[in-house]
C-alpha positions in Angstrom: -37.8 11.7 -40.6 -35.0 11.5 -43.1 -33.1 15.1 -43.1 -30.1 15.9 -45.4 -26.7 15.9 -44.2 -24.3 19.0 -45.0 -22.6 17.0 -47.5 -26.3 16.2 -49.2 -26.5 12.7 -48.1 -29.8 11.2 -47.4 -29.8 9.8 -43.7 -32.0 9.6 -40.3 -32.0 10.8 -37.0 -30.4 6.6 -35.9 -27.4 7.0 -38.9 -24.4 4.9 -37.1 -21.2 6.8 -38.2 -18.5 5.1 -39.9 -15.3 5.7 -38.9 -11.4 4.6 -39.5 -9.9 3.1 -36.5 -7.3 5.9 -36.2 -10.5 8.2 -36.1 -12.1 6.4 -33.4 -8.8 5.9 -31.8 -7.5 9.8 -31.8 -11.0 10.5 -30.3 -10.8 8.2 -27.7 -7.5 9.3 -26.9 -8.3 12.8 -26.9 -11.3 12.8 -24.6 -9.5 10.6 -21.6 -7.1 13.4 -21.6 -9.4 15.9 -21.0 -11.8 14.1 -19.5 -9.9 11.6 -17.0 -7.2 13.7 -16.3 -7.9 16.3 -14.0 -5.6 15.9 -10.9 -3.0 16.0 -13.8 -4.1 18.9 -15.2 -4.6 20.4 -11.7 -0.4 19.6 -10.8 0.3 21.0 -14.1 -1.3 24.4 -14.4 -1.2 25.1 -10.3 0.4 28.8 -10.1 0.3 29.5 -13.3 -2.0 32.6 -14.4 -5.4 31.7 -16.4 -5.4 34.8 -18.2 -1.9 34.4 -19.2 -1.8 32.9 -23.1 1.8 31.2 -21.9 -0.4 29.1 -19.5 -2.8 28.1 -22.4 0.0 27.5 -24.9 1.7 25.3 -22.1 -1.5 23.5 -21.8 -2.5 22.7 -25.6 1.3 22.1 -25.8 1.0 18.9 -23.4 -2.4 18.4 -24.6 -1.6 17.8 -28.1 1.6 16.2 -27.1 0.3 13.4 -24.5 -3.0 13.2 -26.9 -0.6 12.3 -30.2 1.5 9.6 -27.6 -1.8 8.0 -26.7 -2.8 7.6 -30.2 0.7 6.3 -31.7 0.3 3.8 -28.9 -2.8 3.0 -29.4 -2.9 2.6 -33.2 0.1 0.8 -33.0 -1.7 -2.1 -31.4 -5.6 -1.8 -32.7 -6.9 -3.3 -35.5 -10.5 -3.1 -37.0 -11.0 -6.4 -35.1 -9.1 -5.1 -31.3 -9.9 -1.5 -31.4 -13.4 -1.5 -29.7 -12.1 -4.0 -27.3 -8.7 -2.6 -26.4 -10.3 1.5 -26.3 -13.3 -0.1 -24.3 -11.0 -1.6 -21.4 -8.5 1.4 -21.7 -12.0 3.5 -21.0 -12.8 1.5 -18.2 -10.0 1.7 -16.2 -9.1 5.0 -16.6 -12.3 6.4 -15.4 -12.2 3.7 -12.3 -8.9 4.9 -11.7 -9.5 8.7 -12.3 -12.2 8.1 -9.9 -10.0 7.6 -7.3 -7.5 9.9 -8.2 -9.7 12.9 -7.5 -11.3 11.3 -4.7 -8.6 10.7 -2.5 -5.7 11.8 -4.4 -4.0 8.7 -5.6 -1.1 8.4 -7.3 -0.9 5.6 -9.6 2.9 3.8 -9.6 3.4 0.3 -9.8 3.5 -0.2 -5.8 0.1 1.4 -6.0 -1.3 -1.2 -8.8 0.5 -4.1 -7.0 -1.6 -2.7 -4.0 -5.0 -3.2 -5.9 -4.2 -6.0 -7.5 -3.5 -7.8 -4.0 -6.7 -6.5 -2.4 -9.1 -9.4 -1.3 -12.7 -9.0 -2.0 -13.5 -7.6 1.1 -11.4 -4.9 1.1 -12.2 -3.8 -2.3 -16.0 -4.0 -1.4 -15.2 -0.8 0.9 -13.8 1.1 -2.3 -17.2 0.5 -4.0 -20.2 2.5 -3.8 -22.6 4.7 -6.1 -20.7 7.5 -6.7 -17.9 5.4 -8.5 -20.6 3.7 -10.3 -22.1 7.1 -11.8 -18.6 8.3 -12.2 -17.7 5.0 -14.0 -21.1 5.2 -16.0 -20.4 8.8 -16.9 -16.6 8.3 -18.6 -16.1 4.6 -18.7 -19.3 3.2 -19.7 -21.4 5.9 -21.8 -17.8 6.2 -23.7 -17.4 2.6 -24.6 -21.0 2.4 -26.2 -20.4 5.0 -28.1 -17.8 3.3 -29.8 -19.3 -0.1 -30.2 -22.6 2.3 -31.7 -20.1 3.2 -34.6 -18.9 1.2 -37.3 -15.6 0.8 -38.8 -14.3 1.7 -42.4 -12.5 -0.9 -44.1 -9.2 -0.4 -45.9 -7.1 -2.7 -48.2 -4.0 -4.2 -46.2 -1.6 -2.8 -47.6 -2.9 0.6 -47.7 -4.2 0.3 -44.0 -0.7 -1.0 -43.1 1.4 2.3 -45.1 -2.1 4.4 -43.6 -1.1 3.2 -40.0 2.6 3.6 -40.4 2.5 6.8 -41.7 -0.7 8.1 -38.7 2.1 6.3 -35.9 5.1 8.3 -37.4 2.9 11.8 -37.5 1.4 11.2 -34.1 5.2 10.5 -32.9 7.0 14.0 -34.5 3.6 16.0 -33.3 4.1 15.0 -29.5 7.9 15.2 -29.6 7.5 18.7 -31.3 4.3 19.6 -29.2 7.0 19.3 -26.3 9.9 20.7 -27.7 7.3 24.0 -27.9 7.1 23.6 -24.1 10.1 22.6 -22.9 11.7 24.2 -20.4 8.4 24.6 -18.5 7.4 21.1 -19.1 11.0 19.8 -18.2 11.1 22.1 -14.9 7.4 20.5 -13.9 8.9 17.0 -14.4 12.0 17.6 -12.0 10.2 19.5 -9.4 7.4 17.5 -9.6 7.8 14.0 -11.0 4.8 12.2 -8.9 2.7 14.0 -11.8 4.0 11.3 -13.9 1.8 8.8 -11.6 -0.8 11.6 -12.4 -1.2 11.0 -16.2 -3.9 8.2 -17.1 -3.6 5.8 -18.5 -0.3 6.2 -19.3 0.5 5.7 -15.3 -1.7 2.5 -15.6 0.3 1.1 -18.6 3.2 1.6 -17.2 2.7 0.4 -13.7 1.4 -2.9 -15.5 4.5 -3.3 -17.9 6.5 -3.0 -14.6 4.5 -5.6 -12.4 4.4 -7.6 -15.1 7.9 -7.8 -16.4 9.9 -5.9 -13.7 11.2 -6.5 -11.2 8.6 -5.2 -8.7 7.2 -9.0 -9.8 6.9 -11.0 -6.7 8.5 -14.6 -8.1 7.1 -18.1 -7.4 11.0 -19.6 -6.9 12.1 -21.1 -3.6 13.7 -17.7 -2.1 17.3 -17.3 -1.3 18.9 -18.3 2.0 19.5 -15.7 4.3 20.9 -16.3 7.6 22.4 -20.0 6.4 24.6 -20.1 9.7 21.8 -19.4 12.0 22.2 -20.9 15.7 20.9 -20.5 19.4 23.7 -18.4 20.8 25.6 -20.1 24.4 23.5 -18.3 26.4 20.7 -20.5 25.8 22.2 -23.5 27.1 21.6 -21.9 30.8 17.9 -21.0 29.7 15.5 -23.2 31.6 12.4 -21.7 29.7 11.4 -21.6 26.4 10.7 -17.9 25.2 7.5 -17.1 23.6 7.7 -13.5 21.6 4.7 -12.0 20.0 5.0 -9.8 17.2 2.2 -7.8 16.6 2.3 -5.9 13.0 -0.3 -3.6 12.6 -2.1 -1.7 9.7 -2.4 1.9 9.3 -1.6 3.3 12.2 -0.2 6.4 12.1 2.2 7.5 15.0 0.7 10.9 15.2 -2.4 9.7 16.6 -1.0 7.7 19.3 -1.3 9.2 22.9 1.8 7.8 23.9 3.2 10.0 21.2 1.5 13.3 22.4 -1.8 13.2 20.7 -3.9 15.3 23.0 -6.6 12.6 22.3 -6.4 9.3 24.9 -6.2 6.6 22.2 -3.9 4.7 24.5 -5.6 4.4 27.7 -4.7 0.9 28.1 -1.4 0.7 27.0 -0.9 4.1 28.8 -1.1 2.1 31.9 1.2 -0.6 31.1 5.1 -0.5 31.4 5.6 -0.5 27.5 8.7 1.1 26.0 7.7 3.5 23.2 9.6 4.9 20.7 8.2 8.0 19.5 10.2 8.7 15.9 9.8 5.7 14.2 9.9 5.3 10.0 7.9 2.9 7.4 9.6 1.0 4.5 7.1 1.7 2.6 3.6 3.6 2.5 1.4 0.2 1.5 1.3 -3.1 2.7 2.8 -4.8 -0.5 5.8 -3.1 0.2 6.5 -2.3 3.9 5.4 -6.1 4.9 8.4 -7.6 2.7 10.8 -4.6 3.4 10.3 -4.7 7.0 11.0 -8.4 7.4 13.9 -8.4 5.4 17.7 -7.7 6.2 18.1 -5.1 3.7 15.5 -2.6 4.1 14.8 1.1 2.7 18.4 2.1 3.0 19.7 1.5 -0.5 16.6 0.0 -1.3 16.5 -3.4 -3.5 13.0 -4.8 -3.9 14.1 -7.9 -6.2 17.1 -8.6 -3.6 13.9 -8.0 -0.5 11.1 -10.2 -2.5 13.3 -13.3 -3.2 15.3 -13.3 -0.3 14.0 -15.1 2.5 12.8 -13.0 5.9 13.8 -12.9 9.5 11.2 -15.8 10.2 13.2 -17.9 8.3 16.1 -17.4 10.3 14.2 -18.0 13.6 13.0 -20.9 12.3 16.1 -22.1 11.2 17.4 -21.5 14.4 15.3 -24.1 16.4 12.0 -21.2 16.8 8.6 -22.6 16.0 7.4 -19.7 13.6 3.4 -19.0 13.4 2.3 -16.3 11.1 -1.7 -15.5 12.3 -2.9 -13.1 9.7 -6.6 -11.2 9.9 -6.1 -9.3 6.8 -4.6 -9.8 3.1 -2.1 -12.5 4.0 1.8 -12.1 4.6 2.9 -11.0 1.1 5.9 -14.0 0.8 7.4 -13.2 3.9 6.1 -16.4 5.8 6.4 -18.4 2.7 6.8 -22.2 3.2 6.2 -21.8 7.4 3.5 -22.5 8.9 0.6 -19.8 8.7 -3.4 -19.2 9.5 -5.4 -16.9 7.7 -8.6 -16.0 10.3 -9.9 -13.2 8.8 -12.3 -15.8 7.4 -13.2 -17.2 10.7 -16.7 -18.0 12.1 -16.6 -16.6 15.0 -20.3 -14.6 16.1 -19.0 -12.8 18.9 -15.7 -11.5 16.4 -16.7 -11.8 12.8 -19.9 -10.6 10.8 -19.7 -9.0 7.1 -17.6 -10.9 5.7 -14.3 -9.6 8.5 -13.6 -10.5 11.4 -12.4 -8.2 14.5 -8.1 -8.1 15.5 -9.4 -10.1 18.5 -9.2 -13.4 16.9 -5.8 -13.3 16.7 -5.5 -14.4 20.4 -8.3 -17.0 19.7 -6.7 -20.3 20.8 -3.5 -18.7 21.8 -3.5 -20.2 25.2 -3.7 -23.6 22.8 -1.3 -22.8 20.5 1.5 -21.8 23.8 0.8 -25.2 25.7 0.9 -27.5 23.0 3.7 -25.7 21.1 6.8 -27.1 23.4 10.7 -25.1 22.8 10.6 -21.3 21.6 7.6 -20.0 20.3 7.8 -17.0 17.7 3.9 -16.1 16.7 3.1 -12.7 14.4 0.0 -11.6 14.3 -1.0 -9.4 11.3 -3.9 -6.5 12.4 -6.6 -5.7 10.0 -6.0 -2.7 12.0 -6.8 0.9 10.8 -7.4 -0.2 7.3 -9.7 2.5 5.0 -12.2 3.5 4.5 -14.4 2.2 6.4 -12.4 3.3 9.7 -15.9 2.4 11.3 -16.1 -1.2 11.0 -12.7 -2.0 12.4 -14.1 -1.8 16.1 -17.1 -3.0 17.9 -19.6 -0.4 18.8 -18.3 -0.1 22.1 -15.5 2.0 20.8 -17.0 4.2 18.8 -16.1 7.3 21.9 -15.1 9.6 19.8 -18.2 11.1 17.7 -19.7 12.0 15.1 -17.9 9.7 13.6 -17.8 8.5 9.9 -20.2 5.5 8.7 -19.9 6.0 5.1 -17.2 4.3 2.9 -17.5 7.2 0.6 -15.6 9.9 2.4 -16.7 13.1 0.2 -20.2 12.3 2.1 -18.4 12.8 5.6 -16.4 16.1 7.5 -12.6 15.5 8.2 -13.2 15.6 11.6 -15.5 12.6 11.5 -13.4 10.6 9.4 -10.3 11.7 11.9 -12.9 10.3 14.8 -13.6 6.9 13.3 -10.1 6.6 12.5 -9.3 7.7 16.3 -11.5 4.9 17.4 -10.0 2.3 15.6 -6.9 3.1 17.1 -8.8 2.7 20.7 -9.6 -0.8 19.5 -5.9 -1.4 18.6 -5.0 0.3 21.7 -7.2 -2.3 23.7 -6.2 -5.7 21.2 -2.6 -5.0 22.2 -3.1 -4.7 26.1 -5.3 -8.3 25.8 -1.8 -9.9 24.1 0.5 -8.3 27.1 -2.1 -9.8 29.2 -1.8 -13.3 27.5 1.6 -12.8 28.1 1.8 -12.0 31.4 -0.6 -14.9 32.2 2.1 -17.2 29.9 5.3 -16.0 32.1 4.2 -18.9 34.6 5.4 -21.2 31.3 7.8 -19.0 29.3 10.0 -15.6 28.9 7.5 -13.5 27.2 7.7 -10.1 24.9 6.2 -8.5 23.0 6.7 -5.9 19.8 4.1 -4.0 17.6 4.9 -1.7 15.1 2.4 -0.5 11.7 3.5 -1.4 8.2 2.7 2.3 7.7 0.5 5.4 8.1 -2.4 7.1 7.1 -3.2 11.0 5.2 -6.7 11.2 7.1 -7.4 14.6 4.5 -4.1 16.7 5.4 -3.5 18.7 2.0 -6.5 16.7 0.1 -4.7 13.6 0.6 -6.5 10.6 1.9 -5.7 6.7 2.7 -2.0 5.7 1.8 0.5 4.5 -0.9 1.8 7.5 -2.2 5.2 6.8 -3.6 7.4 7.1 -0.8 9.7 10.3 -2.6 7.0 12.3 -1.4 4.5 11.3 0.8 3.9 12.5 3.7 5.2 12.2 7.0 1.6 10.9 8.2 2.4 8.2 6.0 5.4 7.0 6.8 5.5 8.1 10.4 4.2 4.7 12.1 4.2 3.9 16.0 6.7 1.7 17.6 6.5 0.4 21.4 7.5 -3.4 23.2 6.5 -4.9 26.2 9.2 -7.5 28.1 8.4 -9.7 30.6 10.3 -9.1 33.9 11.6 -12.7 33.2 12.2 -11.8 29.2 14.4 -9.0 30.8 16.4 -10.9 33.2 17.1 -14.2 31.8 17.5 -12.1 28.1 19.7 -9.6 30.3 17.6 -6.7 28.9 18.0 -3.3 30.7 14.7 -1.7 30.5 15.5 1.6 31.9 18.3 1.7 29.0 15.9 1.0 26.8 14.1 3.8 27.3 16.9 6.0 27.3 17.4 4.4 23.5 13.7 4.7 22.9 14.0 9.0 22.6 16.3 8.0 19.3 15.4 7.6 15.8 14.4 4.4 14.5 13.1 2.3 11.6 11.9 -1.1 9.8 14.7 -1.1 8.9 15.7 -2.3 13.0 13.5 -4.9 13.0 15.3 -7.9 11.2 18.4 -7.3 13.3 16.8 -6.3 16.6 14.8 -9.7 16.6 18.2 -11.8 15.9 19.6 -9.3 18.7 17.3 -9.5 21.4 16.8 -13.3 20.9 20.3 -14.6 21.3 20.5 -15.8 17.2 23.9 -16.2 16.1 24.8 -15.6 12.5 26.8 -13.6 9.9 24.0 -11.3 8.6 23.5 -9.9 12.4 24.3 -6.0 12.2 24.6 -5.0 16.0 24.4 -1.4 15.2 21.3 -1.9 13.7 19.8 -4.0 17.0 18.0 -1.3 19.2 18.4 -3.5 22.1 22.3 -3.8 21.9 23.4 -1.1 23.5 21.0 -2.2 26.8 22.6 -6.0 26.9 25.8 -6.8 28.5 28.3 -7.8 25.0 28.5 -11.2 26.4 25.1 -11.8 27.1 23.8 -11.8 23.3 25.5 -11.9 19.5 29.3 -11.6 18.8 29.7 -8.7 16.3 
């Protein structure tokens, strides 16, 4: 039934409103910063007074402030013919990623959107489920049909070009004076708090992009840089009369807290428990994500004065092994080695078809000694073989072991943590760890089995940890100023051979005396170099953990 508007206009109840493309724009912008923004909002306003009108003013300030940014940004690059499509994407993402910044607390940097980017299928099929999908429908979707429903009002170019300048250049003084109103407050949240910069979306988004695509946290496609040029077999080996065969076992998500060996009062170690493995207790992550603890960790520069353009085009320990006569296999059940085995020789089995390992799509850590017995007889010389864990990887804690492990109960079956307890999350996650716990005493028996042939050791640490709910913080790649220690805490233990330890003149009972003492990623590059007699310039011996437990002549001249 045609009604009249206020103004008098003749219309119905299906009128589409016509609107300029600032308009649309400025509403757009206005309702993701409301409406996607509440862990910002939540960092922002926490201890400040509701009844207070400072706290209000403080809010609207930053309101109107981040609101006018959004728009000058946003009309500086629509047109009538981009807007719907550029607003429309904007939409989308930023409710998919303010999704999971209130679910599990995420902080949005660039390491964080390199993180997503390089999730395989598989992994991001765990992130999915209905709740996003409602959440996405609710503030993405709905959103982005209400502004293909409207229509645009047209504009002579040269009056929408002096229109446009004019909206950028009032949107620009009315955020920079917005803040200038707030300051000191808004100043004093920045330096006490500047994670809530990876808070504000999708400002966090834009800029993480911009950096990942022109950065430097850009991983490049150019042969890397030679590290280690001078690399050699030091004397020692010439009195060798076996080859050595050294596992390295890098795992995923494991956090050191809820290791037995460490003091959890759970047994998630039984096996290993029972082995003679040299722990070390207080052990550090480069990073709190795969993408950057894999390359960091590898590398010979590490977190201390951190370089991620010198780490990602620089070449990685395996290099130098290689380089030094070792035949280098990277065996990877997850998202691939991130550059660091680049140009050796590498197999991806998290793929594999394997009944008895592999259903959904994944396959359990156990393939990774599928075939090793192969790989060890027909591989003649020194033998270097890493084996990358799907390990602890979240959410779904519960499909990383076989349901023979699932001891510790209830535990959580749902990919969407919100529907489970902490303490059957913390179960599932314990019982993954019982699987890891179990993978790793099958290698040091493959090992022992293998010291008929070779000197054999072997060395698992996690690429980082896990926030399993501690302060509303869940999974992992919080930027690594302030996350947690869960994160970043990460366990650390070897296993050597009897004949690893004599012919590599190792002193185990040293070793354990060093184990009590702090250590890092940042250990690994030169404690591998170290331990197996490589010779060469970049060697730092006090960086080598097993140094001070090997005779000076037995291994690398400083």
């Amino acid at each position: 039934m045609p009604v009249l508007s206020p103004m008098g206009v003749r219309m119905t109840a299906w009128t589409r409103p016509k609107l300029h493309v600032e308009t649309l724009v400025l509403i757009c912008a206005a309702f993701m910063m409301l409406a996607c923004n509440r862990p910002f909002w939540h960092m922002a306003l926490a201890g400040r007074p509701m009844d207070e009108p400072g706290t209000w003013l403080f809010a609207a300030a930053v309101f109107i402030a981040f609101t006018a940014f959004y728009f000058a940004f946003g009309s500086a690059l629509a047109t009538r013919h981009t807007a719907k499509t550029l607003l429309t994407i904007l939409l989308l993402v930023t409710a998919a990623a303010a999704y999971y910044m209130e679910r599990y607390a995420v902080y949005f940097d660039r390491a964080m959107l390199r993180n997503v980017l390089a999730t395989n299928y598989h992994e991001a099929g765990e992130l999915l489920g209905r709740d996003l999908v409602a959440y996405v429908l609710a503030f993405g979707v709905l959103p982005s049909v209400l502004v293909w429903w409207t229509r645009l009002k047209q504009r002579p170019l040269r009056r929408a070009a002096a229109v446009r300048l004019a909206c950028v250049a009032a949107a620009l003084a009315t955020g920079v004076a917005s803040l200038l109103l707030v300051f000191a407050d808004f100043a004093s949240l920045v330096r006490n708090h500047g994670e809530v910069r990876y808070l504000l979306t999708p400002g966090n988004l834009v800029a993480a992009g911009a950096a990942n695509a022109w950065g430097r946290a850009k991983r490049p496609n150019t042969p890397k840089l030679t590290v280690g040029g001078d690399a050699r077999l030091g004397p020692a080996w010439q009195a060798r009369k076996r080859p050595a065969l050294f596992v390295l076992v890098v795992g995923e998500t494991a956090r050191a807290q809820n290791f037995a060996l460490n003091g959890y009062a759970r047994p998630t170690n039984p096996r290993l428990s029972g082995l003679d493995v040299i722990n070390f207790p207080d052990a550090r992550a480069c990073g709190t994500s795969t993408e950057v603890s894999l390359p960091c960790m590898f590398s010979p520069f590490g977190r201390h004065g951190y370089d991620e353009e010198k780490i990602l085009t620089h070449e990685s320990v395996l290099h130098v092994l290689a380089r030094a006569g070792f035949k280098v296999l990277w065996r990877d059940n997850q998202s691939g080695c991130k550059g660091v085995c680049q140009g050796l020789p590498a197999e991806q089995l998290d793929r594999a078809k394997v009944d008895a390992l592999c259903a959904e799509g994944q396959c359990l850590d156990e393939i990774l000694l599928r075939g090793m017995e192969g790989i060890a007889r027909d591989n003649h010389g020194n033998l270097f073989v890493v084996m990358h864990q799907l390990g602890s990887h979240g959410p779904a804690y519960y499909k990383r072991y076989p349901a023979v492990f699932r001891r510790f109960t209830p535990a959580c079956e749902n990919e969407e943590l919100r529907y489970c307890t902490q303490a059957e999350i913390v179960n599932a996650y314990d019982n993954s760890l019982l699987y890891t716990d179990f993978m790793l005493g099958r290698v040091i028996e493959f090992l022992d089995k293998a010291q008929a042939t070779h000197d054999t050791a072997m060395l698992y640490v996690s690429d980082h940890g896990e926030s399993l709910g501690e302060n509303g913080l869940y999974l992992h790649g919080v930027p690594y100023a302030i996350a947690p220690d869960v994160q970043r805490h990460v366990p650390l233990l070897m296993w050597l051979s009897p004949a690893f330890r004599r012919d590599f003149h190792v002193d185990a009972n040293c070793m354990r005396e060093q184990s009590a003492l702090a250590a890092s990623h940042d250990n690994l590059f030169h404690s591998l170099l170290g331990v197996l007699d490589v010779q060469t310039a970049v060697y730092r011996p006090d960086m080598d953990l097993f140094a001070p437990c090997r005779p000076a002549n037995a291994g690398i001249a400083p």
